[in-house]
Backbone bond lengths (Angstrom), bond angles and torsions (degrees), N, CA, C in turn:
res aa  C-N    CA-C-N  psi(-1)  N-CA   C-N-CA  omega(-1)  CA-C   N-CA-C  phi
1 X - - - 1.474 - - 1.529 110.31 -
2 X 1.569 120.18 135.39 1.228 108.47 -172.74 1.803 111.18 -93.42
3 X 1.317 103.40 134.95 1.412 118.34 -175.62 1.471 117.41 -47.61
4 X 1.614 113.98 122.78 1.761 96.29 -167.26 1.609 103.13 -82.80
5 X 1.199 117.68 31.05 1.803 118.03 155.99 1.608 102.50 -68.59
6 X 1.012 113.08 -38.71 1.871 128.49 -162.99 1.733 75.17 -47.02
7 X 1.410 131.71 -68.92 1.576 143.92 -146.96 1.652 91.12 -49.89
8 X 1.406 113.54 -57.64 1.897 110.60 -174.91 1.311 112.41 -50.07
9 X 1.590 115.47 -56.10 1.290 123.16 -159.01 1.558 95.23 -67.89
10 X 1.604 130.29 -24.97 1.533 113.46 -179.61 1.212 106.43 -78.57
11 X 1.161 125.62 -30.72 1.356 116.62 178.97 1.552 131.26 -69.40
12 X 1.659 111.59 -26.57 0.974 92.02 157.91 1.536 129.63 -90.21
13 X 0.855 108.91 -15.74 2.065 113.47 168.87 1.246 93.34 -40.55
14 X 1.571 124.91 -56.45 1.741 119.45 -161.57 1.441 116.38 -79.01
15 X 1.497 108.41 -8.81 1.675 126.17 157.41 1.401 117.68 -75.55
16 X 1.604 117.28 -25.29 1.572 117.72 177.20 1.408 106.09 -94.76
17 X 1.238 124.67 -23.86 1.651 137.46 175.16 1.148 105.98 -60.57
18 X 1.562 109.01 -55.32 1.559 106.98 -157.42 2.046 103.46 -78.34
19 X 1.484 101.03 -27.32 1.544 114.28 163.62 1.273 127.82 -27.95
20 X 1.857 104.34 -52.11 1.535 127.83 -160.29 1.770 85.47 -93.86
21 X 1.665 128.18 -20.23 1.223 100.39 -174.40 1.225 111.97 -82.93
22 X 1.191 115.06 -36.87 2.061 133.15 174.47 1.422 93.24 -18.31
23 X 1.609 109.08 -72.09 1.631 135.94 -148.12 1.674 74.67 -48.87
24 X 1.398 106.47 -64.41 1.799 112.99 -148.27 1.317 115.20 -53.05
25 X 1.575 111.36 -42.59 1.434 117.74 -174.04 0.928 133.97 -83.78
26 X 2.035 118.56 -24.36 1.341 128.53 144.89 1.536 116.57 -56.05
27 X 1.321 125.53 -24.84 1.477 112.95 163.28 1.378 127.49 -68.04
28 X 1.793 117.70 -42.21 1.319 122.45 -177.12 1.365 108.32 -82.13
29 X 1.336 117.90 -12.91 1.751 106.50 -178.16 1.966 96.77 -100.87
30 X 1.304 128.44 4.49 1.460 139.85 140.38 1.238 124.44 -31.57
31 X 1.703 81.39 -62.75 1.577 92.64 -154.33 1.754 98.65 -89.19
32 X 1.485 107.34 -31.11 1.348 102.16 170.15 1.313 125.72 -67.11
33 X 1.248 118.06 -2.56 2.003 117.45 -173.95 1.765 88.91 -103.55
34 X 1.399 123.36 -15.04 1.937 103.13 -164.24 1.304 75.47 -112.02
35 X 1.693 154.74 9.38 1.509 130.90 169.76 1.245 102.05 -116.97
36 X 1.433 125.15 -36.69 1.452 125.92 -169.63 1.943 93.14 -91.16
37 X 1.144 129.67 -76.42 1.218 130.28 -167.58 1.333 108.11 -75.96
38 X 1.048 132.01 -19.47 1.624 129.90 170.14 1.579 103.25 75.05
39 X 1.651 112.69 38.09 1.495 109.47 176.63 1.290 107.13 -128.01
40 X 1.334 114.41 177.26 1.617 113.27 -177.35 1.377 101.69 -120.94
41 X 1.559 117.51 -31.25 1.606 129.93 -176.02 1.282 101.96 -127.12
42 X 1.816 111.99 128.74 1.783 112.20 169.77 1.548 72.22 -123.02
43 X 1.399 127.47 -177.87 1.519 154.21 123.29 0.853 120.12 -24.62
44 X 1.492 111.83 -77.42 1.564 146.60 155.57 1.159 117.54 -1.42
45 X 1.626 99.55 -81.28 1.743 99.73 169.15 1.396 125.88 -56.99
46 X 1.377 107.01 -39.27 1.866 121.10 177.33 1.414 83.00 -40.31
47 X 1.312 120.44 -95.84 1.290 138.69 -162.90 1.695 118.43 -19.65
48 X 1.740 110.88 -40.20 0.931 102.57 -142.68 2.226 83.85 -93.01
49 X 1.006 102.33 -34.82 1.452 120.43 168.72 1.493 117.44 -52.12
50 X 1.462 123.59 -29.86 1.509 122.42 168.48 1.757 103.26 -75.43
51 X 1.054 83.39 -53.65 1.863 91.75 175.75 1.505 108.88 -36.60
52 X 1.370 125.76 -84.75 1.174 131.44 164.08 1.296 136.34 -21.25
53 X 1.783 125.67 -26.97 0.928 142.46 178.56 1.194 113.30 -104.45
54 X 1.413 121.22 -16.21 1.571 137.67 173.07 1.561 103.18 -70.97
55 X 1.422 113.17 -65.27 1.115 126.40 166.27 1.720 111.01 -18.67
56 X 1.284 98.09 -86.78 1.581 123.69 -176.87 1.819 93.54 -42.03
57 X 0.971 140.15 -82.94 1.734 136.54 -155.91 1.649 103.12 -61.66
58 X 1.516 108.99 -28.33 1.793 104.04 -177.04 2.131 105.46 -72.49
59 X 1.366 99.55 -41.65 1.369 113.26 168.28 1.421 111.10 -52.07
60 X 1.297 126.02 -63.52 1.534 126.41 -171.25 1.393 111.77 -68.23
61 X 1.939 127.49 -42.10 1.046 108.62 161.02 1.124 141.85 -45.51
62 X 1.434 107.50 -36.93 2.091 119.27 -169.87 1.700 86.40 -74.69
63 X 1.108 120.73 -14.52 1.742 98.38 -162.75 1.792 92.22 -97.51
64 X 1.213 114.99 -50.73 1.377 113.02 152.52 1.971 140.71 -36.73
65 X 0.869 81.99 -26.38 1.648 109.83 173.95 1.661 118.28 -79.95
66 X 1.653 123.83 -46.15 1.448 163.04 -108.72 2.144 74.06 -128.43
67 X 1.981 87.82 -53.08 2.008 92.99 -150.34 1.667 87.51 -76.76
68 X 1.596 93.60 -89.55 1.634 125.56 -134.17 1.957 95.76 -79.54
69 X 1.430 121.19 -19.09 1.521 136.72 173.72 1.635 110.49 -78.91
70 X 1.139 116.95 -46.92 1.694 139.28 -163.86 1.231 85.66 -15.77
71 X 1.711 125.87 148.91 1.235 110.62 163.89 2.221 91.25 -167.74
72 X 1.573 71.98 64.42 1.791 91.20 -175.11 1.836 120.07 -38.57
73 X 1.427 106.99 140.64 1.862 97.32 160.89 1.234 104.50 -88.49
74 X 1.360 94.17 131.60 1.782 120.54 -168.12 1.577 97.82 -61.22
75 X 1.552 120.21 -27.33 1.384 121.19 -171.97 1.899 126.47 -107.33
76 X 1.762 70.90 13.87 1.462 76.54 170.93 1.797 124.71 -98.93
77 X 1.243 119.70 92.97 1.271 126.16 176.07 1.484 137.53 -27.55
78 X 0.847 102.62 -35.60 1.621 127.86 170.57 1.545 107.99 -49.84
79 X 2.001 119.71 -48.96 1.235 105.33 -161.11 2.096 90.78 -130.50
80 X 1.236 109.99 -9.03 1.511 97.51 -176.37 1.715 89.51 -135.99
81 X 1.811 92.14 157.05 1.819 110.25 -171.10 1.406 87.04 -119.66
82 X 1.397 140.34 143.94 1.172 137.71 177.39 1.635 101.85 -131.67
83 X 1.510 113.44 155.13 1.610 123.47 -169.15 1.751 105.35 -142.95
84 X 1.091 129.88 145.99 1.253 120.48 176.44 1.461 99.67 -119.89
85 X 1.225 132.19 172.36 1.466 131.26 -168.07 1.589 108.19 -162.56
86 X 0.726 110.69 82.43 1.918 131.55 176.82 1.295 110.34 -50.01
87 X 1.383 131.35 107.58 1.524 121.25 158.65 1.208 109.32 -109.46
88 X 1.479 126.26 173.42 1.426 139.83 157.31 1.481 122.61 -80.87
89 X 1.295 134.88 101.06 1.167 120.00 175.34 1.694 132.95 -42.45
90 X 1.492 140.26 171.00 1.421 129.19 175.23 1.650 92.02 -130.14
91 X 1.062 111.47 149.40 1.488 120.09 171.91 1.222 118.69 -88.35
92 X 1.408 121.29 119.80 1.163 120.97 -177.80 1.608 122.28 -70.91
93 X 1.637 142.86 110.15 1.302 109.05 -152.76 1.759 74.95 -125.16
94 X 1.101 98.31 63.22 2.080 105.50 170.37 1.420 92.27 -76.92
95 X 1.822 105.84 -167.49 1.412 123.07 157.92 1.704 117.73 -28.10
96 X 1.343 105.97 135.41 1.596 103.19 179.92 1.359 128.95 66.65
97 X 1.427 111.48 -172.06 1.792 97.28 -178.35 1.480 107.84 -54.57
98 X 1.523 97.55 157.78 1.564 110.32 170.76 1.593 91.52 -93.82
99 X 1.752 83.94 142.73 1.491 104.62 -166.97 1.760 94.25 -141.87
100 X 2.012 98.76 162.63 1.220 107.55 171.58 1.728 118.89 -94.03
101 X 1.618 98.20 -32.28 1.627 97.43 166.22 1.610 100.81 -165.90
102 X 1.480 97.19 171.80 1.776 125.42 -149.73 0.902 110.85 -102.03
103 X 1.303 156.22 105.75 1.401 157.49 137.54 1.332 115.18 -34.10
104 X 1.033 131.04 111.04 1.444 141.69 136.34 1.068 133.51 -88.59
105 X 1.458 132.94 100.59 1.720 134.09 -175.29 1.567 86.44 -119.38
106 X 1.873 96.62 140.89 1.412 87.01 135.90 1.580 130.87 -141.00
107 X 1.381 123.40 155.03 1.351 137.53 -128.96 2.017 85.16 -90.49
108 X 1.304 100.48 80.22 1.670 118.25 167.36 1.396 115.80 -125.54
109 X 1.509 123.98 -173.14 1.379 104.91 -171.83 1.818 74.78 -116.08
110 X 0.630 130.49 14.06 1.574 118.71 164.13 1.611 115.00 -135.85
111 X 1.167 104.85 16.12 1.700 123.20 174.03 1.620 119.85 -25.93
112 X 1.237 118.81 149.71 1.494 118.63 -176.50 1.711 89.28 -126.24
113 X 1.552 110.82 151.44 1.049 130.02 151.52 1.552 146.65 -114.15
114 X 1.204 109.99 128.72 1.540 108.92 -172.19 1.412 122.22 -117.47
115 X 1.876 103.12 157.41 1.266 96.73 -162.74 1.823 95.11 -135.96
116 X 1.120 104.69 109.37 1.896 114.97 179.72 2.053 95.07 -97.04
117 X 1.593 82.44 136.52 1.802 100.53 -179.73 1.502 83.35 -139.48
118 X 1.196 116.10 172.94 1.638 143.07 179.52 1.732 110.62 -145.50
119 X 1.484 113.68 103.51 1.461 121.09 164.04 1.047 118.10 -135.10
120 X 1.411 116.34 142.87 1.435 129.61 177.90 1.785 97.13 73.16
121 X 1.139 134.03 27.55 1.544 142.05 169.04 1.860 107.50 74.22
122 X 1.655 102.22 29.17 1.397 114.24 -174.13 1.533 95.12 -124.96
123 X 1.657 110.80 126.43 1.094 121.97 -167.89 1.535 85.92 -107.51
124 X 1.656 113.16 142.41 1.301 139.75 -144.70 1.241 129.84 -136.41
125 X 1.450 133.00 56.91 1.691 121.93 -155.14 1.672 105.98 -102.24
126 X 1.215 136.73 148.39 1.327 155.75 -161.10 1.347 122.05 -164.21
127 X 1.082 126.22 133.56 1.507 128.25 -144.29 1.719 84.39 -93.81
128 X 1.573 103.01 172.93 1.278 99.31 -170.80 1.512 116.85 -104.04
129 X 1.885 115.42 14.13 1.403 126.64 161.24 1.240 122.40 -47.77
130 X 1.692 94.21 -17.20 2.046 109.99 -150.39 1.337 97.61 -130.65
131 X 1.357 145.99 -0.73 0.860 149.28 -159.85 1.584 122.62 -166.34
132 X 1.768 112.03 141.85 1.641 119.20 176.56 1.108 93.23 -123.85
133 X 1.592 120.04 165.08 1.214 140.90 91.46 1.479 152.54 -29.43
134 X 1.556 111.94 96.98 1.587 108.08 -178.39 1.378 121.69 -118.77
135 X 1.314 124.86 123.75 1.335 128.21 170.53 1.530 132.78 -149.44
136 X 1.364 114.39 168.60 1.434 123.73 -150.27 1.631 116.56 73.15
137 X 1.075 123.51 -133.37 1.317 130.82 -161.53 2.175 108.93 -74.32
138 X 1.109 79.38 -38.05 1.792 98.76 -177.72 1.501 94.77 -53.39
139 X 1.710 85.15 141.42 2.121 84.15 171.23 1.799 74.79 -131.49
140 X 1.243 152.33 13.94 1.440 123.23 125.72 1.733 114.33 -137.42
141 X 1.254 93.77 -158.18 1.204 115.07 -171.75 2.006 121.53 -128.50
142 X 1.308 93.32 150.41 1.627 113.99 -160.56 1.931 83.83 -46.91
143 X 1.464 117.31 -62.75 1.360 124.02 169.38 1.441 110.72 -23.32
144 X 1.441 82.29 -95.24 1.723 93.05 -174.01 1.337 126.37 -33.23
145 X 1.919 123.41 -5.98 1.108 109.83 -164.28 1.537 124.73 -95.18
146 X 1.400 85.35 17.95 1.854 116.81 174.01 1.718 118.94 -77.43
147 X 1.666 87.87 -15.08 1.787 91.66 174.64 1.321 109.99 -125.56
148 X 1.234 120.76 126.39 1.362 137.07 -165.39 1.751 114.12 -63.14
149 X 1.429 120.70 53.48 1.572 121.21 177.68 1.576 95.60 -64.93
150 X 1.518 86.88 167.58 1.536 96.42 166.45 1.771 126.48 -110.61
151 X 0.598 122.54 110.95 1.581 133.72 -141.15 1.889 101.57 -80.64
152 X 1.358 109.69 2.27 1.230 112.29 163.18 2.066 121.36 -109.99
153 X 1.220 93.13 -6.05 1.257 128.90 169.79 1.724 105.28 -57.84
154 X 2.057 83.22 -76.96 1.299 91.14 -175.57 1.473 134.45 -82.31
155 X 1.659 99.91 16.75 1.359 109.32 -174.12 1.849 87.88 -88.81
156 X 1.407 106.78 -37.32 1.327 115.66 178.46 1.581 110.78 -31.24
157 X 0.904 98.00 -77.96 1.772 112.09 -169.52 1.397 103.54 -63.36
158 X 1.446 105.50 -29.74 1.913 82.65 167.37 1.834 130.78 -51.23
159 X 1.740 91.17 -38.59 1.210 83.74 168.71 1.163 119.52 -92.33
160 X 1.175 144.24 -23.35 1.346 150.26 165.87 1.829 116.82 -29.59
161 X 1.482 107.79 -61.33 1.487 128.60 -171.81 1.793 103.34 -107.32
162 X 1.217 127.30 27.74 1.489 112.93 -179.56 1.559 127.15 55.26
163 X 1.649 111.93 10.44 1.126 104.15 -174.59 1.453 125.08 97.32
164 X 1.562 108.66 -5.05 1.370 133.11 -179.92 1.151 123.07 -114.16
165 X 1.481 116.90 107.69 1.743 117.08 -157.83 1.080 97.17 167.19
166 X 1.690 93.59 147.05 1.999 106.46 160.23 1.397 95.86 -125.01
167 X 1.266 96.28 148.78 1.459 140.93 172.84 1.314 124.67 -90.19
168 X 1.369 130.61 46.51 1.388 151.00 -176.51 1.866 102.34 -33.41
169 X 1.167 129.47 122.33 1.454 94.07 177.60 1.749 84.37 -136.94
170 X 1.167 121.99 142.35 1.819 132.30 -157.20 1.649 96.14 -140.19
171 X 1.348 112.75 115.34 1.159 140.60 -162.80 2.208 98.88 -96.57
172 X 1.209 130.80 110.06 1.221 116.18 172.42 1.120 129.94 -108.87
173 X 1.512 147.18 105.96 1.450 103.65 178.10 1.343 117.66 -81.29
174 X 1.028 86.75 -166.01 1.918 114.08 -153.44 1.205 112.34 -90.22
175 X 1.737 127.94 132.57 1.506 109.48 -174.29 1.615 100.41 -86.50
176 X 1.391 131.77 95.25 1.023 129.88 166.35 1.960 108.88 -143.01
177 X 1.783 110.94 175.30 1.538 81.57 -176.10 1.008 164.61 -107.48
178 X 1.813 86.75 19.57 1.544 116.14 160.17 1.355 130.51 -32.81
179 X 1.902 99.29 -52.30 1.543 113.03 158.92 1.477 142.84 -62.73
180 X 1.656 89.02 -27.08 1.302 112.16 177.83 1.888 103.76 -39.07
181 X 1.470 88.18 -84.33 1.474 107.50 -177.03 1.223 106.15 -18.98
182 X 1.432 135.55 -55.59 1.330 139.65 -161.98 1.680 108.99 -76.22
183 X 1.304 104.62 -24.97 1.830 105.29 -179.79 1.649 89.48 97.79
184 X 1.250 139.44 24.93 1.339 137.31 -171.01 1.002 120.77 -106.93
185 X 1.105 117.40 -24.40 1.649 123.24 -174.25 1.557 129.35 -48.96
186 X 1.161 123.11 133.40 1.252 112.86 -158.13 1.483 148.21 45.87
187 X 1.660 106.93 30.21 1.416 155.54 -167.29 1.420 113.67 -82.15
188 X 1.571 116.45 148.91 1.246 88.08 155.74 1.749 114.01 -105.26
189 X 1.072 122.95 142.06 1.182 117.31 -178.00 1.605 131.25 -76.48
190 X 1.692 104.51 -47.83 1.250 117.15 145.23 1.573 121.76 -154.42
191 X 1.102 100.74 172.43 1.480 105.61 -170.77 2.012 120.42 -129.61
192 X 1.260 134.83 73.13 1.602 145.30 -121.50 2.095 89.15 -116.10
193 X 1.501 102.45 128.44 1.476 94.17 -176.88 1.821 102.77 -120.41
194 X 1.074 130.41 112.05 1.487 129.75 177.46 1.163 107.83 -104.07
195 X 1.012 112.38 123.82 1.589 133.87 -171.48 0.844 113.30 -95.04
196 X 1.272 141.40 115.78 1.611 147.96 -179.66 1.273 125.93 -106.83
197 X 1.557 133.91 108.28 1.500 139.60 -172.53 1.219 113.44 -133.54
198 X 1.494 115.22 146.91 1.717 111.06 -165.26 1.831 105.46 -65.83
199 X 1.430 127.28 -21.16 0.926 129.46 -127.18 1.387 110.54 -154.09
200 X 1.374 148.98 161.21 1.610 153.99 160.27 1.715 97.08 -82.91
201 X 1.400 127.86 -66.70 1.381 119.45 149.44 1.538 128.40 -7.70
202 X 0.999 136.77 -13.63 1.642 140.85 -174.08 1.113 91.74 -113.10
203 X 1.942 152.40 8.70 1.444 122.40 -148.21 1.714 67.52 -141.41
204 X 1.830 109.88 131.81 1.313 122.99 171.58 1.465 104.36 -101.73
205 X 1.254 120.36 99.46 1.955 110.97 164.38 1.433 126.36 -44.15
206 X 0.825 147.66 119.74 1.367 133.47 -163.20 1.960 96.14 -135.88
207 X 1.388 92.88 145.81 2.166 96.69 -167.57 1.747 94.54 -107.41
């Protein structure tokens, strides 16, 4: 079956085609107004050359918009499949308190933060664009509340795992050709990690 990415990538070829014709046809209808009409400026042509170039930037935006803008509802069925993926956390009982996961900030004015957990004997770090911290009574976060969990779900696994768990949640779109257009299809769209600990006590700061 052919991949409906094939649908984006034709469209823009016929956005670089029609590009190279602009160039071509504002030259030959040039040269035809200063040999045939003996002018250098009609309206006409103005006119017909804004048009053409209007064309061309409204085309490249929507396809630009479609790609590198996309900024899908996670709950909309039509173009994304979503999966959640439950692990058990492991306690780290290294140097210092034993903890469930690691903070890494660093102290910049444009600083990134990170957050390392260990499950299933797989040590795990994820920046903190993509990922919270939740604990005590809360099963999410002010963050997290951008991804549609289900909060009876995750009341689930509270009791299930002690309160110790991530919540992997993987955003897909859809191979159909809505996505196509965008180059998305069968993508991942996003990928959101909530970290779950009984406690503020389980979280090691690390500089």
């Amino acid at each position: 079956m052919m991949s409906w990415n094939l649908l984006g990538i034709l469209i823009w070829v016929v956005i670089i085609l029609y590009l190279f014709f602009i160039i071509q046809n504002i030259r030959n209808r040039r040269i035809k107004m200063i040999i045939k009409d003996h002018k250098r400026f009609t309206w006409q042509n103005a006119l017909i050359t804004v048009a053409e170039i209007v064309v061309f930037i409204a085309a490249t935006w929507w396809m630009l918009g479609e790609g590198l803008f996309d900024n899908p509802d996670l709950t909309d069925q039509n173009r994304i499949s979503s999966s959640v993926k439950y692990e058990p956390l492991i306690m780290n009982t290294g140097t210092g308190n034993s903890n469930y996961v690691r903070i890494k900030a660093a102290a910049k004015k444009n600083g990134s933060q990170t957050y390392t957990y260990y499950s299933a004997g797989t040590k795990t770090t994820v920046s903190g664009d993509y990922a919270s911290v939740v604990y005590g009574d809360k099963v999410n976060t002010v963050n997290a509340a951008k991804i549609p969990y289900e909060k009876k779900t995750l009341a689930k696994m509270d009791r299930q795992y002690q309160r110790a768990y991530v919540a992997i949640y993987t955003a897909e779109y859809k191979k159909n050709w809505q996505n196509g257009i965008g180059l998305h299809a069968g993508r991942i769209a996003t990928r959101y990690y909530l970290i779950r600990i009984p406690d503020s006590s389980f979280i090691k700061n690390e500089k």
